[in-house]
KESE-637459 format. One record per residue (C-alpha): x, y, z; residue number from 1. Coordinates in nm, 3 decimals, decimal comma. Example, Ala and Ser with C-alpha at 12.3 -4.5 7.8 and 13.67 -1.06 7.14 Angstrom:
<atom <1,230; -0,450; 0,780>; 1>
<atom <1,367; -0,106; 0,714>; 2>
This chain:
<atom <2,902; -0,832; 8,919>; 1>
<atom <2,909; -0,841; 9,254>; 2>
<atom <3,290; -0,905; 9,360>; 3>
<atom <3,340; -0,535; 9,064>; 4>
<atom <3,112; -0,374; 9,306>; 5>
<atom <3,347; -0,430; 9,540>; 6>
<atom <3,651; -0,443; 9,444>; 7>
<atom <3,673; -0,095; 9,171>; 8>
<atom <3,586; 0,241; 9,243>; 9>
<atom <3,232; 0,399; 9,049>; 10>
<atom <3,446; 0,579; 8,768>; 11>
<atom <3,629; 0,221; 8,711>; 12>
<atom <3,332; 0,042; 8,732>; 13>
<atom <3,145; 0,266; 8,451>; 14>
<atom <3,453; 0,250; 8,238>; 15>
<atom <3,479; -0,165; 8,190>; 16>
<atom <3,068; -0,097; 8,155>; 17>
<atom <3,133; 0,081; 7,866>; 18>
<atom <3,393; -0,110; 7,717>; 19>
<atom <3,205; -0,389; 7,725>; 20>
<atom <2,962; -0,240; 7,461>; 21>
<atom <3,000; 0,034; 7,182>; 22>
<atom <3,362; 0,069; 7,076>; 23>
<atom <3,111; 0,411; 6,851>; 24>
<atom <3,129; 0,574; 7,233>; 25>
<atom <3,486; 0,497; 7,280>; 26>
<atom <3,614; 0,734; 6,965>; 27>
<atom <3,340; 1,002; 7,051>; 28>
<atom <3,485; 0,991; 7,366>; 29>
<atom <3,856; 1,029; 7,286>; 30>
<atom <3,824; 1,414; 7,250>; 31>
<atom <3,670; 1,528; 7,583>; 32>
<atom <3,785; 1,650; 7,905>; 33>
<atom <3,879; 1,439; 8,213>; 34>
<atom <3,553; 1,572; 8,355>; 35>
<atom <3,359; 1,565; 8,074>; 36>
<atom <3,473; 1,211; 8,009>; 37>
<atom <3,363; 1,131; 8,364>; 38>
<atom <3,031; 1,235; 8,303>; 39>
<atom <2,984; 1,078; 7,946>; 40>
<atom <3,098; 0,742; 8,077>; 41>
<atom <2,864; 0,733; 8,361>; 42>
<atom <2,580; 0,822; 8,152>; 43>
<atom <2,676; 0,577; 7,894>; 44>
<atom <2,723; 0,288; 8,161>; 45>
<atom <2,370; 0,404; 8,297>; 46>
<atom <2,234; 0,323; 7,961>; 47>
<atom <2,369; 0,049; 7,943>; 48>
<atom <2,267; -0,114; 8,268>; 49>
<atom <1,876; -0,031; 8,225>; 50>
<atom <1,882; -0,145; 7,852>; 51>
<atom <2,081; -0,526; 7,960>; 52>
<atom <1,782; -0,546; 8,197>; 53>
<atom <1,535; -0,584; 7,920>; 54>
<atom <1,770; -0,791; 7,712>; 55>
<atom <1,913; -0,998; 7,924>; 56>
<atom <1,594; -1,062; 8,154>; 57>
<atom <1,391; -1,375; 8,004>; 58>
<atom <1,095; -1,305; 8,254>; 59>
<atom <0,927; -0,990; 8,200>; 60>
<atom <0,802; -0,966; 8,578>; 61>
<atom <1,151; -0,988; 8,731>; 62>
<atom <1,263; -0,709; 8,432>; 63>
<atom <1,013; -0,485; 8,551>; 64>
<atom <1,065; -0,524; 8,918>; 65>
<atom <1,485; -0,449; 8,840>; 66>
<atom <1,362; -0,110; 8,607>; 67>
<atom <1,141; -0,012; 8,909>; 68>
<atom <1,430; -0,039; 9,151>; 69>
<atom <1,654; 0,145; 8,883>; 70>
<atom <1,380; 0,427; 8,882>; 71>
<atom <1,409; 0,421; 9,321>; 72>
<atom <1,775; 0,489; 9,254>; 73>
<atom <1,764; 0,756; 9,001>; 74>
<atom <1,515; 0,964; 9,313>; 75>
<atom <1,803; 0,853; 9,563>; 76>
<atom <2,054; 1,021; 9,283>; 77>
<atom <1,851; 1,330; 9,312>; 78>
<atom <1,705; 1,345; 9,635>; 79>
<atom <1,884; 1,110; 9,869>; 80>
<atom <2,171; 0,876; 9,877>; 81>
<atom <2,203; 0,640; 9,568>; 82>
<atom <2,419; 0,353; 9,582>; 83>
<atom <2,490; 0,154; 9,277>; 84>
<atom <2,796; 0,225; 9,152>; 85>
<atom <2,621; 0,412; 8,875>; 86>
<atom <2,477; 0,642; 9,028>; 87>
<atom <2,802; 0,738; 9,244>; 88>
<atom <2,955; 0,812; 8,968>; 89>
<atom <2,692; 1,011; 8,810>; 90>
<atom <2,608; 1,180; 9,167>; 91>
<atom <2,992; 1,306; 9,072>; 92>
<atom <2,897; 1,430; 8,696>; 93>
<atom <2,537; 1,609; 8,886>; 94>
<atom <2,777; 1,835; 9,063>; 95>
<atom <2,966; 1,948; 8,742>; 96>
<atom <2,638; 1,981; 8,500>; 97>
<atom <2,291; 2,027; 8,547>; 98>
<atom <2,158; 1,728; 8,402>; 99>
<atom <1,753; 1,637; 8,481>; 100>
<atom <1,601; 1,359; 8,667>; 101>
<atom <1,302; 1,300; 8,433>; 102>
<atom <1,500; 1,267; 8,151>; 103>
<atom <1,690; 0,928; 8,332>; 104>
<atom <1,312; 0,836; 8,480>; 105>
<atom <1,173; 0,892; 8,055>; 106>
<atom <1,479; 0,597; 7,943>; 107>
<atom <1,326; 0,370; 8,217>; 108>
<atom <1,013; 0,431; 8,053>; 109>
<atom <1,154; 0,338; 7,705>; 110>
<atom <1,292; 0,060; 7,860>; 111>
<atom <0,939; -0,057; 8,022>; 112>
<atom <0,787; -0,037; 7,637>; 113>
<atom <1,005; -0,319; 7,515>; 114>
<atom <0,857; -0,534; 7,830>; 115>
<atom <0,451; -0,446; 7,732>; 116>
<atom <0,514; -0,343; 7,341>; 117>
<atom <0,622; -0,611; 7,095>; 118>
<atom <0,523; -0,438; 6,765>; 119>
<atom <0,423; -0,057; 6,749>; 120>
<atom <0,122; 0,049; 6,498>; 121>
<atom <0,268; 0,374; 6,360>; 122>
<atom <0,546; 0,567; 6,355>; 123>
<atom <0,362; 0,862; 6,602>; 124>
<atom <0,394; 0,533; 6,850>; 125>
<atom <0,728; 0,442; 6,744>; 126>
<atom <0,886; 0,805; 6,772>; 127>
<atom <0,800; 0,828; 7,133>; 128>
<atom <1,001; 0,492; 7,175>; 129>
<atom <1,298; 0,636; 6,972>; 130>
<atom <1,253; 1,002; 7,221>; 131>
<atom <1,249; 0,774; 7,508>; 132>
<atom <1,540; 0,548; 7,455>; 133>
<atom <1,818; 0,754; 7,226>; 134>
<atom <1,630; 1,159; 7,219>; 135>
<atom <1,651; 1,177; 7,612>; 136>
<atom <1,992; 1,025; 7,574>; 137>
<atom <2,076; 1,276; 7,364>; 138>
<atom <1,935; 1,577; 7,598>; 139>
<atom <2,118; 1,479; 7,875>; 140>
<atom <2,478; 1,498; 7,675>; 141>
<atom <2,462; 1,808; 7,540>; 142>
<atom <2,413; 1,948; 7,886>; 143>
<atom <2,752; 1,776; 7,902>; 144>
<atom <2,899; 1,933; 7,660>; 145>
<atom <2,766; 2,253; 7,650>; 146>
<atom <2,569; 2,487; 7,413>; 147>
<atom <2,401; 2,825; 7,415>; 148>
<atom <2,139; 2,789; 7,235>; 149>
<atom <1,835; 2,645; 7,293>; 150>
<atom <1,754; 2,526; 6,896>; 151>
<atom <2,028; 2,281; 7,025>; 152>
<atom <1,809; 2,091; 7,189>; 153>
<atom <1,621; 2,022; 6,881>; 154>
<atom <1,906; 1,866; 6,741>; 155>
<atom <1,983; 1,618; 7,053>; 156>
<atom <1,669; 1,518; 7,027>; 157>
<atom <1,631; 1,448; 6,645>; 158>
<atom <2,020; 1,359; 6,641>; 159>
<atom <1,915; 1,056; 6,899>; 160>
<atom <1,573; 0,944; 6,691>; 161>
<atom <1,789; 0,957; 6,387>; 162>
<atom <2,041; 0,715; 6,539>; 163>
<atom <1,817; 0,498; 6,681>; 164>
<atom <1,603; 0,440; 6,363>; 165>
<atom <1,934; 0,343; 6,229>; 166>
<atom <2,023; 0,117; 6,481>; 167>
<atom <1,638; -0,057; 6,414>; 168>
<atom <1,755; -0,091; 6,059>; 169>
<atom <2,061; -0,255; 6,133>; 170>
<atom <1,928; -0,478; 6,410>; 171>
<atom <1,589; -0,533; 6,216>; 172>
<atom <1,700; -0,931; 6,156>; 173>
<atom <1,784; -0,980; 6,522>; 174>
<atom <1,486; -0,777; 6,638>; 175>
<atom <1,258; -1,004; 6,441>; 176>
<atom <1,409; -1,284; 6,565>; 177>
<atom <1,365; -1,221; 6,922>; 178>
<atom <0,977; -1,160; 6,845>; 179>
<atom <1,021; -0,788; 6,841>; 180>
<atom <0,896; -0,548; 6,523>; 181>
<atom <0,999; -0,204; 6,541>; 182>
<atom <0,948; -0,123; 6,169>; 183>
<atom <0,526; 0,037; 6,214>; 184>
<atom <0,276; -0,225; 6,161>; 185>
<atom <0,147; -0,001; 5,901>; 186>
<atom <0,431; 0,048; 5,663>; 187>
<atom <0,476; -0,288; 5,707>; 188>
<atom <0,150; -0,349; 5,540>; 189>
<atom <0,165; -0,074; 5,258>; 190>
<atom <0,545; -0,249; 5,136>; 191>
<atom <0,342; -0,598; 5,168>; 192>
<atom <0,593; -0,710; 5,414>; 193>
<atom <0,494; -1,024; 5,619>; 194>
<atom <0,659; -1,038; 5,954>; 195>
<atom <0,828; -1,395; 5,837>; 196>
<atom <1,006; -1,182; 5,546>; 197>
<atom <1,226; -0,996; 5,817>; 198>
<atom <1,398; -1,324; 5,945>; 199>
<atom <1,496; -1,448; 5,581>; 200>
<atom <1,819; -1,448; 5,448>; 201>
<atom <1,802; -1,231; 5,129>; 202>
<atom <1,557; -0,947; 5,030>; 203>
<atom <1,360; -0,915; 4,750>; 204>
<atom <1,145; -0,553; 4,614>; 205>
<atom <0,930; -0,540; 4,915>; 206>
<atom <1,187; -0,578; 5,159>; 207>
<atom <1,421; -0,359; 4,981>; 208>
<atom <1,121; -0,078; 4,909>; 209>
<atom <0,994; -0,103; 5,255>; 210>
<atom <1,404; -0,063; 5,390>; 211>
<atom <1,460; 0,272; 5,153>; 212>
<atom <1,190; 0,358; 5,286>; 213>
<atom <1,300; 0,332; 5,716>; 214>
<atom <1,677; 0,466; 5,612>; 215>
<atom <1,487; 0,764; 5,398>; 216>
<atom <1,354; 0,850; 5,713>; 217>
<atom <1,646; 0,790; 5,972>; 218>
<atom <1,848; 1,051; 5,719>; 219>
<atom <1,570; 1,343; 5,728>; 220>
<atom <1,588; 1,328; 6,081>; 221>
<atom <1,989; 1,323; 6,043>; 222>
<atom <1,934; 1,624; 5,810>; 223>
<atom <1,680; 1,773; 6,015>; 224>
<atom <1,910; 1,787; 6,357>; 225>
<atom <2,189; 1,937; 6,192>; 226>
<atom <1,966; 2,207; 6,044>; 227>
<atom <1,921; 2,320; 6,371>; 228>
<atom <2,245; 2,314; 6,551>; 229>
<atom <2,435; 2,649; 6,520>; 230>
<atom <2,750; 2,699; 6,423>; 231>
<atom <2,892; 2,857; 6,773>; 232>
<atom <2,754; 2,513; 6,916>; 233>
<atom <2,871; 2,305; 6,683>; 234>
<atom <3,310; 2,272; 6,840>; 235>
<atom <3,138; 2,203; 7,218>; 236>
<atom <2,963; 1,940; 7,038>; 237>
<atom <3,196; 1,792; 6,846>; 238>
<atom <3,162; 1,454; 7,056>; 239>
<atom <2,810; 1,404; 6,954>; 240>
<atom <2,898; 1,510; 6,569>; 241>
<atom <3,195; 1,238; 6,581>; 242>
<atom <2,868; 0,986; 6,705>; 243>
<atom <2,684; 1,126; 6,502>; 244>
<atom <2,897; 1,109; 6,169>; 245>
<atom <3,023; 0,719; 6,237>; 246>
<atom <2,625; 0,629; 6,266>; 247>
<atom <2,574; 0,799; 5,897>; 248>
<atom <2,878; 0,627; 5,786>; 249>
<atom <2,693; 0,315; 5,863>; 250>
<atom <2,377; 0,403; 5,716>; 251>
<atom <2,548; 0,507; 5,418>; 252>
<atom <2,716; 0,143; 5,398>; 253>
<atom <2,380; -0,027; 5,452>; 254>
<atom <2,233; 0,199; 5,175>; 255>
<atom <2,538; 0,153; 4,960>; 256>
<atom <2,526; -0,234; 4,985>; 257>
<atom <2,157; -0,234; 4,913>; 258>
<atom <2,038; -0,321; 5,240>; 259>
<atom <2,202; -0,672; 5,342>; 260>
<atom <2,049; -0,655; 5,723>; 261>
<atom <1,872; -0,990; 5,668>; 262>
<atom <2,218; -1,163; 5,545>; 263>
<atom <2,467; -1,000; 5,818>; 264>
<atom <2,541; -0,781; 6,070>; 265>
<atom <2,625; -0,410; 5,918>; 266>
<atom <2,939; -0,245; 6,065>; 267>
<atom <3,191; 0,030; 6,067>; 268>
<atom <3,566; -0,106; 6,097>; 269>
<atom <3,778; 0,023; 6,411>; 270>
<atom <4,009; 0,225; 6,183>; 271>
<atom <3,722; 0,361; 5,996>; 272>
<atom <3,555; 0,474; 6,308>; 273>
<atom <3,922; 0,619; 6,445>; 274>
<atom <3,936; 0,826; 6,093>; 275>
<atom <3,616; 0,936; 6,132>; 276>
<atom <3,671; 1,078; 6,458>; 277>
<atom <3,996; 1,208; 6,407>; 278>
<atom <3,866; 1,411; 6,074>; 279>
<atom <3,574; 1,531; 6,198>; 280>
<atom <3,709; 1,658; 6,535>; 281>
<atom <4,001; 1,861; 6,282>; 282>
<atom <3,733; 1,968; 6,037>; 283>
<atom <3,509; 2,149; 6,334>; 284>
<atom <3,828; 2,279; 6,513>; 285>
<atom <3,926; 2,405; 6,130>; 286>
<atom <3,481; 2,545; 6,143>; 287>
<atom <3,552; 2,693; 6,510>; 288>
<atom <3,868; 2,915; 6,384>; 289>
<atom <3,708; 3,011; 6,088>; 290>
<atom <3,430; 3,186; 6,255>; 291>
<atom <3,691; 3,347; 6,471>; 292>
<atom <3,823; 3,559; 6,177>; 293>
């Protein structure tokens, strides 16, 4: 880490952050601007390096010490001199879009619940984790990409909850594994769903009715962002529709398959993802003439 710091500039550093992860960001991404592809990628890399704190950090003590000198950096971003190679690059993407501090202070927070927060009670308690970690997220790109209306924050937000209840679906195996429940404790209990039954290897009706019921859920929110994006928005934020459209695929798969999360690992293929992209970038370029006429 350290010798990268040294020896590549902020952008490059970002970039092999973000390779390292998602290839889903990678085809968003292929359809932006140089600048706007700056920006993305140093957001996305900032994600990234708060989020590996928490998974990566075995004691909980030195975690929190790391996310509190994350949150000095983001107030040096704003306010003084940051310098992580992060925050460079971002300090670059500041001057280009008007992207807000709290919003990068509210993912820390996110990131602090997984240190204190193990299992969450409801989902009122659970949606504030989802806002924190993917709704901010979501916030902060569309500033990147532009819009002009303000219902389009709506959808950011309730685009990045829906994504992220997906992603809980998907990970819920791993999650359990690692000692952390994200599904409410009280759904849990109205499905009859012991905490032990999210580590097996096969489901049976609980597990499957209590499932339905978390991907039921990740799609109303799916629905319920789209229903409030506008159509003159919609070609400026074609990126986070590409995102948006490869996470549905893989809900759909999961839902298809009749939820295998406890057997394997749900994905997308590379060429899927590419088609994706590719087709919905042409159908909202076809949606952005159109309107034209």
């Amino acid at each position: 880490m350290t010798i990268s710091h040294n020896i590549m500039n902020p952008d490059e550093y970002c970039q092999e952050k973000t390779q390292q992860s998602s290839s889903s960001f990678y085809y968003s991404f292929l359809f932006l601007d140089d600048v706007q592809r700056q920006a993305m990628t140093a957001l996305y890399a900032y994600c990234r390096e708060v989020d590996d704190i928490v998974d990566e950090c075995s004691d909980p003590s030195v975690a929190m010490q790391k996310l509190n000198w994350w949150r000095e950096e983001i107030h040096c971003l704003f306010h003084a001199t940051p310098t992580h190679p992060v925050t460079l690059a971002l300090r670059t993407a500041l001057k280009q879009y008007p992207l807000q501090e709290k919003y990068f202070q509210e993912l820390i927070s996110g990131m602090e619940m997984d240190l204190h927060t193990a299992q969450y009670s409801s989902f009122d308690e659970l949606s504030l984790y989802c806002y924190r970690v993917a709704g901010v997220v979501g916030l902060l790109t569309i500033e990147i990409l532009g819009y002009q209306h303000p219902e389009t924050q709506d959808y950011a937000k309730n685009l990045g909850i829906a994504l992220q209840l997906i992603n809980i679906l998907r990970d819920v195996k791993e999650d359990a594994q690692r000692g952390r429940i994200y599904i409410p404790q009280d759904e849990l209990a109205h499905f009859e769903v012991e905490q032990s039954m999210l580590t097996n290897t096969s489901n049976n009706s609980k597990t499957l009715a209590l499932f339905e019921f978390q991907a039921d859920r990740a799609e109303d929110y799916y629905h319920k962002a789209f229903s409030t994006l506008k159509q003159s928005d919609r070609y400026q934020q074609r990126t986070g529709i590409i995102m948006a459209e490869i996470y549905f695929a893989l809900l759909k798969k999961i839902k298809v398959r009749h939820y295998p999360v406890l057997n394997k690992r749900v994905k997308v293929s590379k060429l899927k993802k590419l088609w994706i992209a590719w087709s919905t970038a042409r159908r909202e370029y076809k949606r952005m003439q159109q309107t034209k006429i």
